[in-house]
N, CA, C and O of each residue as an XYZ file, in Angstrom:
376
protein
N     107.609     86.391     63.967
C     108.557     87.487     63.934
C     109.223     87.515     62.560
O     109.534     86.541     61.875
N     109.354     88.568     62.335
C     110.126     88.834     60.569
C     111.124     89.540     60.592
O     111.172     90.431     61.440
N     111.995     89.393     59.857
C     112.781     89.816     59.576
C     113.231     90.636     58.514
O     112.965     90.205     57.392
N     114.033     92.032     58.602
C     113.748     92.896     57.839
C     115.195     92.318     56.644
O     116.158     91.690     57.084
N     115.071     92.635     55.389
C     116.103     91.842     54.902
C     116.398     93.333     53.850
O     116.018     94.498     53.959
N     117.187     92.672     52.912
C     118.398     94.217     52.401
C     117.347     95.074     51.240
O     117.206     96.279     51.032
N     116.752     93.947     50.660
C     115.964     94.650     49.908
C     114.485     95.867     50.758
O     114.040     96.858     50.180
N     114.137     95.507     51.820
C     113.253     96.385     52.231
C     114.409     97.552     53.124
O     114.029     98.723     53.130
N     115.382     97.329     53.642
C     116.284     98.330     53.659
C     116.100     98.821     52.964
O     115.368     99.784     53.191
N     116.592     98.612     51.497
C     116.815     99.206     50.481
C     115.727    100.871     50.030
O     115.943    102.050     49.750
N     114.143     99.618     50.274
C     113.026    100.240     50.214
C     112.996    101.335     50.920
O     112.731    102.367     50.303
N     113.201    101.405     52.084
C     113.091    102.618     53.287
C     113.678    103.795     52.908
O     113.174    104.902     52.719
N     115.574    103.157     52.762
C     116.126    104.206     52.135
C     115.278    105.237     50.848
O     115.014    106.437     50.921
N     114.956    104.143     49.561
C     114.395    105.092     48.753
C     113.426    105.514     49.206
O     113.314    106.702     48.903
N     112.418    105.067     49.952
C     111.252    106.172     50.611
C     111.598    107.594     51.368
O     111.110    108.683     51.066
N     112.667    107.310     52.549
C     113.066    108.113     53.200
C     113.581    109.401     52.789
O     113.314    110.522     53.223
N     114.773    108.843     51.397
C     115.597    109.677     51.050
C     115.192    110.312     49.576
O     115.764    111.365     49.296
N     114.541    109.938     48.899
C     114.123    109.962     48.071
C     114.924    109.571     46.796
O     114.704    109.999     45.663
N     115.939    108.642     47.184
C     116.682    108.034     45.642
C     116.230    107.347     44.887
O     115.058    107.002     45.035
N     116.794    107.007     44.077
C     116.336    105.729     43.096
C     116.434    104.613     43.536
O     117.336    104.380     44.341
N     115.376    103.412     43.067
C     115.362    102.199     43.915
C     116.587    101.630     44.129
O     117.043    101.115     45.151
N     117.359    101.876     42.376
C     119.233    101.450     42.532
C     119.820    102.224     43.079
O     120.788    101.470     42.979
N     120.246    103.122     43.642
C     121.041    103.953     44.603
C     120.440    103.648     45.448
O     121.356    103.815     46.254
N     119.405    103.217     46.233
C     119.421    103.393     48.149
C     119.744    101.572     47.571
O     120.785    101.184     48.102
N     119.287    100.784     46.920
C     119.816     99.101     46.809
C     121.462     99.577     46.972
O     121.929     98.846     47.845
N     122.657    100.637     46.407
C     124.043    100.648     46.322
C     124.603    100.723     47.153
O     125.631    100.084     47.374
N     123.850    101.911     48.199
C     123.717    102.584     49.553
C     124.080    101.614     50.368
O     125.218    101.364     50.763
N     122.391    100.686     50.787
C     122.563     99.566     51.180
C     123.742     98.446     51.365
O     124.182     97.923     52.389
N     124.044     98.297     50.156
C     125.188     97.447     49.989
C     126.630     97.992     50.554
O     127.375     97.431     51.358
N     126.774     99.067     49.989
C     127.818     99.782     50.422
C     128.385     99.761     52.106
O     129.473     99.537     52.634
N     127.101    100.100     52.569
C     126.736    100.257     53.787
C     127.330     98.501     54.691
O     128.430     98.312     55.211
N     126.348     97.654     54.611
C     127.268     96.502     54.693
C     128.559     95.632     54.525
O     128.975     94.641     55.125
N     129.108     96.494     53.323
C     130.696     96.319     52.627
C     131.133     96.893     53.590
O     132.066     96.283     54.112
N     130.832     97.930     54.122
C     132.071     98.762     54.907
C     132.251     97.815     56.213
O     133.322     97.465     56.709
N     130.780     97.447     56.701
C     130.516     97.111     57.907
C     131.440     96.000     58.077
O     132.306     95.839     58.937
N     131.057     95.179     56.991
C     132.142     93.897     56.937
C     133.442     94.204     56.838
O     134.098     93.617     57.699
N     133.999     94.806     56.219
C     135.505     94.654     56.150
C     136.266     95.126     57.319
O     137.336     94.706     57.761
N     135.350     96.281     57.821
C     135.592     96.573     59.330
C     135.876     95.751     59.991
O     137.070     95.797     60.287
N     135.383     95.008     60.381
C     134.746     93.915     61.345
C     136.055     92.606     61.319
O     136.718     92.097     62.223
N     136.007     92.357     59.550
C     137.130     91.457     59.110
C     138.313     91.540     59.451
O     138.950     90.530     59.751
N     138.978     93.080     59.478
C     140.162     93.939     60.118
C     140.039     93.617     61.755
O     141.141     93.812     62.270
N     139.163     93.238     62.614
C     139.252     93.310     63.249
C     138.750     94.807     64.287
O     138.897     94.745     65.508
N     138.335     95.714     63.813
C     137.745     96.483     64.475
C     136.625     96.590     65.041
O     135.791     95.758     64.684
N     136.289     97.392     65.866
C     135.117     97.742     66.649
C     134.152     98.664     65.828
O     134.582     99.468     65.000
N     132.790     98.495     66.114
C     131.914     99.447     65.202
C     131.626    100.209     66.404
O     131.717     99.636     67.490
N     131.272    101.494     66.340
C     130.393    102.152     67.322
C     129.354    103.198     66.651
O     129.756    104.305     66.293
N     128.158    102.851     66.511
C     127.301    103.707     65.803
C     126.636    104.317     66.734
O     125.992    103.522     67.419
N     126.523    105.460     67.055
C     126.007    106.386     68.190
C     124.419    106.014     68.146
O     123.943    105.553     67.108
N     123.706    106.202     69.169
C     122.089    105.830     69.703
C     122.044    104.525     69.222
O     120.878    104.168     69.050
N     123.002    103.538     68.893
C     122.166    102.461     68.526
C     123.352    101.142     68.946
O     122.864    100.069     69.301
N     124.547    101.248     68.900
C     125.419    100.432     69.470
C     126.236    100.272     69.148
O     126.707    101.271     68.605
N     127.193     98.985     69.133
C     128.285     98.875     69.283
C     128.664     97.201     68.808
O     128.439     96.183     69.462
N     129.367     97.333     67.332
C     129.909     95.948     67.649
C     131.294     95.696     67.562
O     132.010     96.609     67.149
N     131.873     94.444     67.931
C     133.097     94.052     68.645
C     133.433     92.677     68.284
O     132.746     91.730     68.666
N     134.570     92.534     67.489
C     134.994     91.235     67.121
C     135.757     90.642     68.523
O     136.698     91.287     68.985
N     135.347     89.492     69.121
C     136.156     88.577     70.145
C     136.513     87.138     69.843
O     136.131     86.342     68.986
N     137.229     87.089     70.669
C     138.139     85.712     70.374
C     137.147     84.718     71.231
O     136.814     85.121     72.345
N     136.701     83.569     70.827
C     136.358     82.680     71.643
C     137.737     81.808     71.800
O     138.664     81.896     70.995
N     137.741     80.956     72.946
C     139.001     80.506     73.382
C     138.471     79.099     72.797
O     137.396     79.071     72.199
N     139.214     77.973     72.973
C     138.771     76.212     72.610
C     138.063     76.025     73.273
O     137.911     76.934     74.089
N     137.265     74.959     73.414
C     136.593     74.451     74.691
C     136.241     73.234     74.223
O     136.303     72.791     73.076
N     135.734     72.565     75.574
C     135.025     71.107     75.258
C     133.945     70.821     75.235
O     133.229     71.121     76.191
N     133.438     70.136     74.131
C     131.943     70.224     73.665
C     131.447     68.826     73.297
O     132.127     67.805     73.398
N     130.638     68.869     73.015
C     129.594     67.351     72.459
C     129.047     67.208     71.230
O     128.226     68.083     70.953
N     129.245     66.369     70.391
C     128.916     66.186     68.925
C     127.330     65.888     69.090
O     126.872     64.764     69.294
N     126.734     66.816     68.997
C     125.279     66.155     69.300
C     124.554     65.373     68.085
O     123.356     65.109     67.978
N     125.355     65.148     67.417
C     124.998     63.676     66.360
C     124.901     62.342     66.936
O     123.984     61.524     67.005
N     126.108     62.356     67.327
C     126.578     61.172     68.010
C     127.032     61.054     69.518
O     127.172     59.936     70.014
N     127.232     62.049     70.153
C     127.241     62.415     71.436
C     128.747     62.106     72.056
O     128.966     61.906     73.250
N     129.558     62.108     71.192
C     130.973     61.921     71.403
C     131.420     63.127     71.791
O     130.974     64.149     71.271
N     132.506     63.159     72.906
C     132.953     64.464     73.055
C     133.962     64.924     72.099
O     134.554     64.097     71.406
N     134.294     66.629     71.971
C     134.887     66.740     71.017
C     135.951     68.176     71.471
O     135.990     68.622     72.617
N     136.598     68.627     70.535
C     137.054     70.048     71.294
C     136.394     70.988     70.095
O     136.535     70.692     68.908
N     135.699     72.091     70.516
C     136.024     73.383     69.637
C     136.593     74.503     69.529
O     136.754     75.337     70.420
N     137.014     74.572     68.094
C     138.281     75.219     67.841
C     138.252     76.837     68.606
O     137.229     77.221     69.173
N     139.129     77.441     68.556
C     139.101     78.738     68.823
C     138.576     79.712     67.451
O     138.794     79.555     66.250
N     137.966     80.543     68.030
C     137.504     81.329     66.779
C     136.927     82.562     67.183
O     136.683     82.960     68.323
N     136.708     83.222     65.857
C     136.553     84.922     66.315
C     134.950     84.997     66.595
O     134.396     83.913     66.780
N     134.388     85.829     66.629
C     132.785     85.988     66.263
C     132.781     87.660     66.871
O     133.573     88.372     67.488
N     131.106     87.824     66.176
C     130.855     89.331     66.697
C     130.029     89.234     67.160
O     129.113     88.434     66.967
N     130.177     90.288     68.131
C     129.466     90.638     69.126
C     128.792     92.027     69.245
O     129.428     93.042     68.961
N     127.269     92.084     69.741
C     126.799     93.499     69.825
C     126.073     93.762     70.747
O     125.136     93.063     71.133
N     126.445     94.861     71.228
C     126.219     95.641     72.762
C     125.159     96.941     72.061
O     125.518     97.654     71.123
N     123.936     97.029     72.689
C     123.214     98.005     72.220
C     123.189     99.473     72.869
O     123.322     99.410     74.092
N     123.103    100.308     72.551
C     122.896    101.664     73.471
C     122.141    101.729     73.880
O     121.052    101.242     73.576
N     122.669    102.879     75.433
C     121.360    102.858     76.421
C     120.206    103.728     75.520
O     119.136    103.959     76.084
N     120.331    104.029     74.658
C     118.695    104.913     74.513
C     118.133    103.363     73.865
O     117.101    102.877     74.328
N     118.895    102.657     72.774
C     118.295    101.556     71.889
C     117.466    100.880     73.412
O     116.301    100.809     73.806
N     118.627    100.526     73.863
C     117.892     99.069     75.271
C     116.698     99.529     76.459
O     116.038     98.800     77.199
N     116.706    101.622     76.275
C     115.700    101.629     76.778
C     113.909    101.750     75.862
O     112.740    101.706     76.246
N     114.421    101.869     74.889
C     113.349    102.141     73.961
C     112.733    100.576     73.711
O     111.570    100.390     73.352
N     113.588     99.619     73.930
C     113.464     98.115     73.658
C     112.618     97.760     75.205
O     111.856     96.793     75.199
N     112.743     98.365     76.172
C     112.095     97.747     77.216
C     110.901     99.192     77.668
O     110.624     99.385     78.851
N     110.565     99.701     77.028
C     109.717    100.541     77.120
C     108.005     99.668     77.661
O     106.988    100.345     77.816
């Protein structure tokens, strides 16, 4: 399985759109800047036909150092989360 990475983004864009390889690469970037700082603020993304992401709080919990197998606590912390749309999740189980 592969993974599509910023530079073949990039590529698509200029195929698609017909920019210059550096404008759909700015695009690109841009595009991720926003995504992030969003996200950093704490907001929700919702991109129509395709989904939805959502910063949540994980709470502490108790866990296992699997180095050494000592128990341990982990901390509380944010992470994101993404919920796909029903057309994405039906096109995915097609």
């Amino acid at each position: 399985m592969n993974n599509v990475t910023r530079k073949e983004l990039a590529v698509a864009v200029n195929e698609q759109l017909g920019v210059s390889q550096r404008n759909s690469s700015e695009i690109v970037d841009t595009v991720f800047s926003v995504l992030k700082e969003t996200l950093v603020g704490g907001e929700s993304i919702k991109l129509v036909q395709f989904g939805t992401l959502t910063v949540r709080d994980k709470s502490p919990r108790r866990g296992r150092n699997p180095r050494t197998g000592e128990p341990m606590t982990i901390s509380k912390r944010k992470m994101v989360s993404f919920r796909p749309s029903k057309q994405l999740r039906e096109r995915l189980n097609k």
